[in-house]
N, C-alpha and C positions, 0 to 999 in steps of 0.2 A: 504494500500500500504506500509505503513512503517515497517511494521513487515518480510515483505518479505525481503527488504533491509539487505542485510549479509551473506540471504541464499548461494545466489550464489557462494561467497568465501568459505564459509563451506564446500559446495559440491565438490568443485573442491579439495579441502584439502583434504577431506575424499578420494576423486577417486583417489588422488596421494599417497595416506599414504598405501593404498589398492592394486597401485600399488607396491611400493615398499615391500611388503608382497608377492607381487603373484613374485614377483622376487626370494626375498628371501628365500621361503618357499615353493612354491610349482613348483617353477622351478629348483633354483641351487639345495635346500634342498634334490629332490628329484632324481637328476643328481645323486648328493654324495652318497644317501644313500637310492637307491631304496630296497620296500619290498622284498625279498629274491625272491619270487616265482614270480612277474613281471618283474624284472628284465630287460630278455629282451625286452619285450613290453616296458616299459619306452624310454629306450635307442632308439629302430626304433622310439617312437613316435616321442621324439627329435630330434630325426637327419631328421626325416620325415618333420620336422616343422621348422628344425634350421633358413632358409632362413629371413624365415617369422619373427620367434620371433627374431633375430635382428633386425630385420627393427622395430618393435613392440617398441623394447627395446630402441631405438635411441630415433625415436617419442616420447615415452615419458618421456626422458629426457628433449629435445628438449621444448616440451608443457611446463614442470613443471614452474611455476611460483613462486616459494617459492627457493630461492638462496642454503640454508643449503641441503634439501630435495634433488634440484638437484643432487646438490654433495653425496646424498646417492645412488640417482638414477643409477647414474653414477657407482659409484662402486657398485654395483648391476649388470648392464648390464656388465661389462668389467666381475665380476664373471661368468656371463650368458656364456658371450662369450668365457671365457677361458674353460668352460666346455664342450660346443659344440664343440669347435676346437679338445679337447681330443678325442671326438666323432667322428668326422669326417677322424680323422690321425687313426683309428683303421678299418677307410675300408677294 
């Protein structure tokens, strides 16, 4: 039993560090600087999804448990969000 003891915090580190990449990197990353030839497709899939990946984005700020990380979170979604709103005013 004791060896288990820790896991649990590690995992939830890792799932928030993870998030903060999938924010970073393959959401705003790819907003700025989709591949030439998907282009469009990125852009519908986003704006197809924006709803959601806010609400996504909030939550897990909201969840994060580590104070620093938060505040990356945080700027992360507000990036998230200034990029879909780009998105959405080009209706």
């Amino acid at each position: 039993m004791w060896m288990w003891m820790g896991r649990a915090s590690h995992s939830r580190e890792y799932d928030q560090n993870l998030q903060l990449h999938t924010l970073r990197y393959a959401m705003v990353g790819m907003l700025q600087k989709p591949p030439a030839e998907f282009g469009e497709v990125v852009k519908r899939h986003f704006k197809l999804l924006a709803p959601h990946l806010r609400r996504q984005g909030a939550r897990w700020v909201a969840e994060c448990t580590d104070a620093t990380l938060r505040s990356r979170l945080a700027v992360a979604v507000h990036n998230l969000n200034g990029e879909l709103d780009q998105l959405e005013a080009c209706a």
